[in-house]
C-alpha positions in Angstrom: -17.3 3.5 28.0 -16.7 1.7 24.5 -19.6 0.5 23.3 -18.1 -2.3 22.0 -20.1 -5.6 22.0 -17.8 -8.9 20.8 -15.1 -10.7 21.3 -15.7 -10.6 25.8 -13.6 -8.0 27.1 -12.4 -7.5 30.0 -13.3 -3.7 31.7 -14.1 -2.8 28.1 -10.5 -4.2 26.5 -9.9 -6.7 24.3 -7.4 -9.3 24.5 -3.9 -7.7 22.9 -4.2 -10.6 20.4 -7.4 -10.0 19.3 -5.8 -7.3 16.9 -4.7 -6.9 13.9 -2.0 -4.8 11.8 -2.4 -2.1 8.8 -0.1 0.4 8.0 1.4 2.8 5.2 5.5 2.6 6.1 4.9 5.5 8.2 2.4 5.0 11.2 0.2 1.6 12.2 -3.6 1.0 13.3 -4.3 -1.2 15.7 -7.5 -3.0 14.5 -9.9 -5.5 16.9 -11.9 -8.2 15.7 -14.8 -5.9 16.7 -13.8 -3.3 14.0 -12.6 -0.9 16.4 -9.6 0.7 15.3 -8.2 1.3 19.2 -4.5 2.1 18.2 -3.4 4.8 16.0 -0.7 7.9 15.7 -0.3 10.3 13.1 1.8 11.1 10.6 4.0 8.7 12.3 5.2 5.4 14.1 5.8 7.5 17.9 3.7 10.7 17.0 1.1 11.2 19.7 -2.0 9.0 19.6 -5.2 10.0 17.9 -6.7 6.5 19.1 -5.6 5.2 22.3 -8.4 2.9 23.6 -6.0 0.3 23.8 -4.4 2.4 27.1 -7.8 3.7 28.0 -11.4 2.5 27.2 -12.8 5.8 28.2 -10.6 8.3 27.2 -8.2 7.2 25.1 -10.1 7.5 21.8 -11.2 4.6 19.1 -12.8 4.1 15.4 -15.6 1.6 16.4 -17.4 0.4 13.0 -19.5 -3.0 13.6 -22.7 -5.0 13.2 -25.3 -3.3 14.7 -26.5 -6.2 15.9 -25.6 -9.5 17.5 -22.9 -11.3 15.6 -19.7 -13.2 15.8 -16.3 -12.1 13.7 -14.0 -13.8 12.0 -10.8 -11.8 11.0 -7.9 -12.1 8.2 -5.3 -10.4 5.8 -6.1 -10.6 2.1 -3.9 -13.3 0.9 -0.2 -12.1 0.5 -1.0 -8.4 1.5 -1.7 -5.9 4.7 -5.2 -5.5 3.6 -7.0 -6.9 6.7 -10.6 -8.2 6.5 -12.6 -8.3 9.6 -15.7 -10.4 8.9 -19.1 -9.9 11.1 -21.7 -12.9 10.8 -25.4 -12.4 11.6 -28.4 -14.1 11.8 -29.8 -11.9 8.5 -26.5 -11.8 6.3 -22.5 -11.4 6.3 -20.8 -8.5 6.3 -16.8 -7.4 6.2 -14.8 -4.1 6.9 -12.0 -4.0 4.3 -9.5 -1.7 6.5 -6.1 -0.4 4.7 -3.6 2.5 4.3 -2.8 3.1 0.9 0.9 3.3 0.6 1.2 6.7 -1.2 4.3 8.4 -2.8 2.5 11.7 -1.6 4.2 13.7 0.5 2.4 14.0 3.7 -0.9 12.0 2.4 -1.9 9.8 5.1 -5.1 8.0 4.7 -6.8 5.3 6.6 -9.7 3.3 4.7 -12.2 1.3 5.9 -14.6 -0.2 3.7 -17.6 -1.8 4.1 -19.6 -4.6 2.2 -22.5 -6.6 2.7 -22.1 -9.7 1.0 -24.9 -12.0 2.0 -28.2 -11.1 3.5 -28.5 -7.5 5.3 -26.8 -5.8 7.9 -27.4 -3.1 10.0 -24.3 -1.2 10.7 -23.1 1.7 13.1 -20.0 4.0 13.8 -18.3 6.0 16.2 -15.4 8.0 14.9 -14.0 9.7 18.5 -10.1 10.7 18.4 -8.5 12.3 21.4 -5.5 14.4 20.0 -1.9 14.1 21.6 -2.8 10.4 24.2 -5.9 12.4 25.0 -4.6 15.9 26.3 -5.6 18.2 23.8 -8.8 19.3 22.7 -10.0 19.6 19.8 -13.4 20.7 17.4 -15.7 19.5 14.8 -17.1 20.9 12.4 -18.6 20.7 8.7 -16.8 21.5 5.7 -18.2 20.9 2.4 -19.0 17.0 2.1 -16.1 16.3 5.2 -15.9 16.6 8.6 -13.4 18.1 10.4 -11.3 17.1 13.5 -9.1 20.2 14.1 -6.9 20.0 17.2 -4.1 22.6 17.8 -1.3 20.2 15.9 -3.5 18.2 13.6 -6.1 18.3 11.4 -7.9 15.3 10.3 -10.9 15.0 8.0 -13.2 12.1 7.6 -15.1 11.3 4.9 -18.0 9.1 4.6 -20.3 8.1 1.7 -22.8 7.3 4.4 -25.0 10.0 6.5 -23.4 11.4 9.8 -23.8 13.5 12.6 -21.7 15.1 15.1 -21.9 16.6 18.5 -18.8 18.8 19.8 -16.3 15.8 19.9 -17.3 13.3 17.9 -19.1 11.7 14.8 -21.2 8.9 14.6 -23.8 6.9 12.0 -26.5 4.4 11.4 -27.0 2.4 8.5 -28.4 -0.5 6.5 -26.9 -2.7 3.7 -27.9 -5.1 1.5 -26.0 -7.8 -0.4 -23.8 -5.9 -3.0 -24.2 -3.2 -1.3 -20.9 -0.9 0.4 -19.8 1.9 2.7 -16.5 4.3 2.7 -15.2 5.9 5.9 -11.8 7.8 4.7 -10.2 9.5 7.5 -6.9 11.9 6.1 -4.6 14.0 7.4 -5.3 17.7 6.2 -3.1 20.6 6.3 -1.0 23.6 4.7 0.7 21.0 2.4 -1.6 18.5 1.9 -5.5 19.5 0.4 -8.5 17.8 1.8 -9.7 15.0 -0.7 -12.9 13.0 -1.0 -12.9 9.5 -1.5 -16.3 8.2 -3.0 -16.8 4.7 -4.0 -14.7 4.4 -7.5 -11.7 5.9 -5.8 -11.8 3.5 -2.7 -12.0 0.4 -4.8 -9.1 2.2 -6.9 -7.3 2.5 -3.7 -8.3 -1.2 -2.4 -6.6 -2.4 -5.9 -3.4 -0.6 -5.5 -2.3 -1.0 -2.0 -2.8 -5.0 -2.9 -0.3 -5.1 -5.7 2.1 -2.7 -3.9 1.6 -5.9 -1.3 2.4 -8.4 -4.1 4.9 -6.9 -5.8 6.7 -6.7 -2.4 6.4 -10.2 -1.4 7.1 -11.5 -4.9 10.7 -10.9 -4.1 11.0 -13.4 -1.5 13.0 -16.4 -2.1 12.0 -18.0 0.5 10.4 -21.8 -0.6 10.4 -23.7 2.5 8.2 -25.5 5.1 6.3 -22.5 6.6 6.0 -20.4 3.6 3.2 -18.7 4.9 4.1 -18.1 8.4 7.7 -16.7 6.9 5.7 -14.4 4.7 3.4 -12.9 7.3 6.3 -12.3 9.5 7.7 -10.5 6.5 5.1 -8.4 5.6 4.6 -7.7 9.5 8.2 -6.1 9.7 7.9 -4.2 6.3 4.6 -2.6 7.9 7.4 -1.7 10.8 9.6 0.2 8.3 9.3 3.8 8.5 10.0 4.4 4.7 12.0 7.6 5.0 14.8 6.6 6.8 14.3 2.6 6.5 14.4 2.5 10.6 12.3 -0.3 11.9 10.6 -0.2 15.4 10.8 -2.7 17.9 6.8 -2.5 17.8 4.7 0.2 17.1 2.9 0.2 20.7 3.7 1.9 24.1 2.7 0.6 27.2 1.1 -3.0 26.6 2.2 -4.8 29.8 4.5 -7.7 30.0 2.0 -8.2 33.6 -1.2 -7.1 33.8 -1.7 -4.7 36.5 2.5 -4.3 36.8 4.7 -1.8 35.9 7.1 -3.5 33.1 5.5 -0.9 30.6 7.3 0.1 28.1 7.6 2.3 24.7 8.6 0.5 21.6 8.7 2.9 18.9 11.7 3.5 18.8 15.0 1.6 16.7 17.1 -0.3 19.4 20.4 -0.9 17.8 20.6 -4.5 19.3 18.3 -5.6 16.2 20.2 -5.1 13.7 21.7 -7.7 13.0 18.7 -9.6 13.2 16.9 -7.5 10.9 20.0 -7.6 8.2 20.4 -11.5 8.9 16.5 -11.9 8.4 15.6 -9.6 5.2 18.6 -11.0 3.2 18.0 -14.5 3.6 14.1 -13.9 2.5 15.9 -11.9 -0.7 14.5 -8.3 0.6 18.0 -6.1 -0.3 16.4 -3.1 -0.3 15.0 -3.1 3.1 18.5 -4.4 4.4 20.2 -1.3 2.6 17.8 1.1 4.0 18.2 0.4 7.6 22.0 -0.5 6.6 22.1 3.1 5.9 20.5 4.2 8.9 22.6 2.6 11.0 25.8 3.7 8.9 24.6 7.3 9.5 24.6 6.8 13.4 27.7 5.2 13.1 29.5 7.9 11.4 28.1 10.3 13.9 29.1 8.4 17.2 31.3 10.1 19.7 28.3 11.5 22.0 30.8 11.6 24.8 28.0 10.3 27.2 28.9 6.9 30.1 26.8 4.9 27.7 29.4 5.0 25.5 29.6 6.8 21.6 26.3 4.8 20.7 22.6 5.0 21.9 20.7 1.8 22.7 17.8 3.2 20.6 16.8 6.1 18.2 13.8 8.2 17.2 12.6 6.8 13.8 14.2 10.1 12.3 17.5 9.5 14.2 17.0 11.6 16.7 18.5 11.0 20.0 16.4 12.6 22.5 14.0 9.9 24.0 13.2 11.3 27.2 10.8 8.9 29.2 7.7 10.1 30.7 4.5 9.0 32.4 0.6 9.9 31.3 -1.2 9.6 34.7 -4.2 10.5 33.0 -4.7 7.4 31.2 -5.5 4.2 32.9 -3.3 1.9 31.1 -4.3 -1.6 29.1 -7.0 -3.2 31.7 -5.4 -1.0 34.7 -1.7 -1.3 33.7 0.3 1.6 35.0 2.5 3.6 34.0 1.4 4.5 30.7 5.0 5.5 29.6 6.3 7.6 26.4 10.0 8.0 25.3 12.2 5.4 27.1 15.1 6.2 29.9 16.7 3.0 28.7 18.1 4.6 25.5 20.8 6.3 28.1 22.0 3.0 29.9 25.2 1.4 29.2 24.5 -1.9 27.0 27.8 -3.4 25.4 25.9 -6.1 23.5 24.7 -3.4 21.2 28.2 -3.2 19.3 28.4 -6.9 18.5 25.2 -6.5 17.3 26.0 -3.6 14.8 28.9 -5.1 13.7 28.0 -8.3 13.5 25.0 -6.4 10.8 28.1 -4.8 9.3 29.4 -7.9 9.0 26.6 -9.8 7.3 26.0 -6.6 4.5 29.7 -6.7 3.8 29.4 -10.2 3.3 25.8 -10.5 1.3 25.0 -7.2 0.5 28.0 -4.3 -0.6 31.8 -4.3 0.1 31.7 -1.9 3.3 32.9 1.4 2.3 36.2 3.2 3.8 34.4 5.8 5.5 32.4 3.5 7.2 35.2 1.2 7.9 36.7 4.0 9.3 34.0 4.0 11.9 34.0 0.7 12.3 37.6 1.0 14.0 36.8 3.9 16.0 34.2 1.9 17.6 36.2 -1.5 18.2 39.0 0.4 19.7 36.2 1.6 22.1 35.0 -2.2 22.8 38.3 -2.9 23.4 38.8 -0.4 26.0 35.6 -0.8 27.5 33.9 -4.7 27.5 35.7 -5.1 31.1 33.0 -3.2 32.7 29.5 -3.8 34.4 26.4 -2.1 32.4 22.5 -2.9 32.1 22.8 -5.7 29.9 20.2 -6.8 27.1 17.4 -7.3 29.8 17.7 -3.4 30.4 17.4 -3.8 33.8 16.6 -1.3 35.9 18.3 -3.0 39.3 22.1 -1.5 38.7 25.5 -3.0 36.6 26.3 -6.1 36.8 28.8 -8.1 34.3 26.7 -10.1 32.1 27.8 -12.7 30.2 25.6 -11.7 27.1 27.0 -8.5 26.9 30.8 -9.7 27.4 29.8 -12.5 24.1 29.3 -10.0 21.9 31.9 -7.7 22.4 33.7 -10.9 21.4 31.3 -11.1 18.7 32.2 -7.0 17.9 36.1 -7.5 17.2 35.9 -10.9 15.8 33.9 -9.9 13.1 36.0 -6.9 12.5 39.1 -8.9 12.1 37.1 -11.2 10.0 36.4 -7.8 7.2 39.7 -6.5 7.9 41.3 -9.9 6.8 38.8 -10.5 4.3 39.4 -7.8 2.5 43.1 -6.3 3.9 41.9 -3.4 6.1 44.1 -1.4 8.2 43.8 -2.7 11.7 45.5 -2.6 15.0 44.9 -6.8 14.7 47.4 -7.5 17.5 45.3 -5.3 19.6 41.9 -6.9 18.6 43.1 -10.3 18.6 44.4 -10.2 22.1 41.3 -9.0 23.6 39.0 -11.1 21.4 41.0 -14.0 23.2 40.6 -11.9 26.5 37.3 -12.0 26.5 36.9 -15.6 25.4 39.1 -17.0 28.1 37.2 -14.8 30.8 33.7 -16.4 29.7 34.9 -19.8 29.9 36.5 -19.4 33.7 33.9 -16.7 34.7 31.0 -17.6 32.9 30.7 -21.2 33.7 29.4 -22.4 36.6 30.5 -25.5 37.6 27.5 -26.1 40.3 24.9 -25.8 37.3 27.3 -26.9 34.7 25.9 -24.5 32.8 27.2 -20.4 31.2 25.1 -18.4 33.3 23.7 -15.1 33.2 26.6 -13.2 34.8 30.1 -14.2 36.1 30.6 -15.8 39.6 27.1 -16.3 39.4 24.9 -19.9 39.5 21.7 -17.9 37.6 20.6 -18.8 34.2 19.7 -16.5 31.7 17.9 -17.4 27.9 20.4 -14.7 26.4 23.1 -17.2 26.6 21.4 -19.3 24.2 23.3 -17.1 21.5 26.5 -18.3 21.8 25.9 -21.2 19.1 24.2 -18.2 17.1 27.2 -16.5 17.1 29.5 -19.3 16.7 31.4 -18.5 19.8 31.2 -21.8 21.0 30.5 -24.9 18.6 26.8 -26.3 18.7 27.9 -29.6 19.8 30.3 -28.6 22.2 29.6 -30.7 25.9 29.7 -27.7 27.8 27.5 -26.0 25.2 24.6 -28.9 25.6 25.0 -29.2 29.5 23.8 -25.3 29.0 21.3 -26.3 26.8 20.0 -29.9 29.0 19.9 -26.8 32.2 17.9 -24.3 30.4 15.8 -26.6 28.9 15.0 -28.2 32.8 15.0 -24.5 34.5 14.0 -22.0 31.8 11.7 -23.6 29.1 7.7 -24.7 29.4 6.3 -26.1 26.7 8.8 -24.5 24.2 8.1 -21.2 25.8 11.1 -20.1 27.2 12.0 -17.6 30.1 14.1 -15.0 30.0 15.4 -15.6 33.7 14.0 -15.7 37.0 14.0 -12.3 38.7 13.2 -14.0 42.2 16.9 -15.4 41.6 18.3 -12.3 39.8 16.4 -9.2 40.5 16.0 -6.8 37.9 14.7 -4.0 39.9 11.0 -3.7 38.8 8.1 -5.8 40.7 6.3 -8.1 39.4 6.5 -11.4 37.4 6.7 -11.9 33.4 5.6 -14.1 30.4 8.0 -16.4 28.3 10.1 -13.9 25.6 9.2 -15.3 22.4 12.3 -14.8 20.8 14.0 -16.8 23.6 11.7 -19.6 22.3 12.7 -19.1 18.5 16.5 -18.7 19.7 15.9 -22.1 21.4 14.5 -23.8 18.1 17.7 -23.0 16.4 20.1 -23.5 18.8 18.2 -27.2 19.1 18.6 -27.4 15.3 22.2 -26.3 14.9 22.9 -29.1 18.3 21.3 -31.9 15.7 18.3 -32.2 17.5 16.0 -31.7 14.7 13.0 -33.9 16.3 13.1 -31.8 19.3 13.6 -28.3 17.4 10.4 -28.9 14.7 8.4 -29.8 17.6 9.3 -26.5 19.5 8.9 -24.9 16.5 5.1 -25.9 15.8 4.4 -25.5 19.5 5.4 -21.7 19.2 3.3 -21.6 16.0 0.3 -22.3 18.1 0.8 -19.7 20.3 0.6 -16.8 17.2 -2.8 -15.0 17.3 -5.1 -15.7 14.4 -3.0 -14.0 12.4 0.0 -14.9 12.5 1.4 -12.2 14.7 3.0 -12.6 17.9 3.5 -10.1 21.1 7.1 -9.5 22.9 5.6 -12.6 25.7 3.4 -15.6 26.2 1.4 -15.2 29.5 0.7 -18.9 31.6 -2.4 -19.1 29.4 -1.1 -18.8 26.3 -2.3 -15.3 26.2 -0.2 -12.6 24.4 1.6 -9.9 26.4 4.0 -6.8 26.0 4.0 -4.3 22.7 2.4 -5.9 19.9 3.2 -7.2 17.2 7.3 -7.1 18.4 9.6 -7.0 15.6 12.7 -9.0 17.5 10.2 -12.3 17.8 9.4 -12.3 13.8 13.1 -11.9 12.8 13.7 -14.5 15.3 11.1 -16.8 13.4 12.2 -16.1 10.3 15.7 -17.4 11.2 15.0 -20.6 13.1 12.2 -21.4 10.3 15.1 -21.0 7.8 17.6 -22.7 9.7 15.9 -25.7 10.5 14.1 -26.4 7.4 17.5 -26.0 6.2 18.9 -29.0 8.2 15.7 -31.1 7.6 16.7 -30.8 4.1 
């Protein structure tokens, strides 16, 4: 069992929120306000763990470095940066880990540094540094090796050093020590191999390090143009999804967890590490209203590359719903019965079956990120206009049809009324390029289905008995995804019809500002169990109250989600009946989501 002593924990697990974020642009760390690193793959965002405590107290692996000794911690991020600082007070002084990766231009370098500083008083201080290679199924040794130890698994090497004394046993290494005020500590843990040397890291070169990865923070940040109300909530969204940007291919992951539950003790567990095509056009909307071009061009061209190589021939149609970080389209889902999942929480699931459904809302959503580059960022190109047809001519052939929907359900086909918005959303914006900048189109084609699909959401997707669009047609069930179609200027943000939708939701689907995705009593969705509030239901909801003119009620939502971010800033995929923070954390979708309803509405507060 973890020998971890504060925050309470339940069964040896902290609360998901209790975490924070570092990364490097290539892989995360999950670290608790106890100082246990309890989260952690190597070289990369959905590499197999190294620590997986977070899925399994026992055997999942962890980086414990505390107080040895009673205390309470305080926890925060170096202002404007991903440095985190986790802060241990006891009754004989104050002590902080200083935890980071720098963000190297060295091929394969990756390095996690924790630092520690005494900076009032004394403290005593231990460590634990216990990996399990590959979610804890493959063994691995440790030995000595000049002034480093070695973890050497079959696939991965990784060497620690430490400026402290250590010992090890056949698995592990751990140490005891004292510091007094001024004094510091350096655990370096790197990834070794054939290409990349083993490397020490005394004192001089961590605070070296320390320096560097803040301004590589700062300069990043100092590109924002955002000037608004919640400047610093904005920014720490910001920084959160550039820490969810794997830098060689500029893909972004939905979250850089597997397996957090949406219910404790259920089974909605799933693995987010991949690049679901459904965010980007939240991501290219997001990045260039904060000014970040570069990071929209990068997954711009990501996305352009799948694009260019659709035509998989597969029922879902010539796109995935997600990719491997590299591109790749294998995600083949699987279950670790060995682990015990977060507090109990099984299945412990890696890869995801859903990329292999049928979800038609992804191609309004690529598009529609088409769209928003073409207009903000570069002129599309003709190749990739090319493409752009080819997959509109698809849409048009194929948005008549049941699929899985954005919820990903796992309970059959049904026809949503998201996914039938935007396929709308899909051609219209492609007849908006093509006139915008004299494309060849077939645009009697695309028009008449455009209109085709309008008219069959207003007679199919309204339901007269809730006066309300629901979730699916000939159908009385409501569904949060709907609150988009202001978003996506399908339908006019004043529009009676529109707020009868929103006055429904509001009494059915929203608590507190938290929002609902839908009720799976009245629509099952083929899994047991109940779920939190989506989050970015409840930013949606904030802008579609703003863009309705109800700005009183919108800033009020708004600051009511605030509260329910974790001491950082950083918010889950749900909000439990607590308030407590569920699903894969931190979740990418819900800071896009803020970052547009925080710009939206400050815009309209003027």
């Amino acid at each position: 069992m973890s020998g971890r002593q504060q925050p309470a924990t339940a069964a040896g697990y902290l609360p998901i929120a209790e975490h924070g974020l570092i990364g490097n642009l290539r892989t995360v760390a999950l670290v608790g306000t106890d100082g246990t690193i309890d989260w952690y793959c190597c070289p990369s965002f959905d590499a197999p763990s190294v620590f997986a405590s977070i899925l399994d107290a026992d055997r999942g692996g962890s980086f414990e470095l505390a107080a040895d000794a009673p205390a309470k911690t305080k926890q925060f991020y170096f202002p404007d940066t991903n440095v985190l600082i986790t802060r241990f007070f006891t009754e004989d002084g104050v002590g902080e880990i200083q935890d980071f990766m720098p963000v190297s231009g060295e091929t394969g370098r990756h390095r996690l540094i924790r630092r520690v500083v005494c900076v009032r008083g004394s403290i005593p201080f231990r460590a634990r540094v216990a990996p399990r290679f590959d979610y804890a199924r493959q063994p691995h040794t440790v030995r000595r090796h000049a002034d480093q130890t070695l973890f050497e698994s079959a696939d991965l090497t990784l060497a620690l050093t430490a400026t402290v004394q250590v010992e090890h046993d056949s698995v592990d290494v751990t140490a005891s020590f004292k510091l007094l005020e001024g004094e510091s500590a350096v655990f370096a843990l790197d990834r070794v191999g054939d290409d990349v040397a083993p490397r020490g890291c005394p004192h001089a070169e961590a605070e070296q390090e320390f320096i560097s990865t803040v301004a590589y923070w700062r300069r990043w940040l100092s590109a924002s143009r955002y000037r608004g109300r919640w400047r610093e909530t904005v920014h720490r969204s910001a920084l959160t999804l550039k820490l969810l940007t794997y830098a060689p291919t500029g893909a972004i992951v939905a979250a850089p967890t597997t397996s957090l539950p949406e219910q404790i003790g259920g089974e909605r567990n799933w693995d987010y590490r991949y690049v679901w095509i459904r965010d980007a056009a939240f991501c290219v909307y997001a990045l260039l209203r904060l000014g970040f071009t570069g990071e929209a061009e990068a997954f711009m061209r990501f996305l352009a590359d799948r694009v260019t190589r659709h035509g998989n021939g597969c029922s879902s149609g010539p796109l995935q719903v997600m990719y491997g970080i590299d591109g790749r389209t294998g995600l083949t889902e699987c279950e670790l019965d060995h682990l015990e999942g977060y507090r109990g929480s099984t299945p412990v699931r890696i890869g995801n079956a859903a990329a292999q459904q049928l979800q038609l809302d992804i191609y309004g959503a690529l598009i529609d990120s088409v769209y928003l580059y073409d207009k903000w960022g570069q002129p599309i190109s003709s190749d990739h206009w090319d493409a752009v047809c080819a997959l509109v001519d698809w849409v048009c052939d194929h948005w008549n049809q049941p699929d899985e929907g954005i919820w990903e359900t796992r309970g059959g086909r049904k026809n949503f009324l998201y996914s039938r918005l935007m396929c709308w959303v899909a051609i219209e914006r492609a007849i908006r390029m093509a006139n915008h900048h004299g494309l060849p189109a077939n645009m009697p084609h695309w028009a008449q289905t455009r209109d085709g699909i309008y008219r069959k959401i207003m007679r199919r997707g309204w339901s007269p008995a809730r006066q309300a669009f629901v979730q699916h047609e000939d159908d009385d069930v409501l569904d949060a995804a709907v609150l988009m179609m202001p978003l996506t200027k399908f339908i006019s943000p004043t529009d009676p019809k529109w707020l009868a939708t929103l006055d429904a939701l509001t009494a059915d689907l929203v608590s507190d500002s938290l929002v609902y995705r839908y009720d799976p009593a009245a629509s099952p969705d083929g899994l047991r169990g109940a779920e939190g509030t989506f989050s970015i239901c409840s930013f949606w909801y904030v802008e579609a109250l703003t863009r309705a003119g109800r700005l009183d009620e919108a800033r009020l939502a708004f600051e009511k989600m605030l509260t329910y971010a974790n001491h950082l800033g950083l918010y889950a995929e749900q909000v439990g009946h607590t308030g407590e923070q569920q699903g894969n954390f931190p979740q990418a979708f819900t800071h896009f989501a803020l970052i547009s309803a925080a710009f939206n509405l400050d815009r309209a507060l003027g």
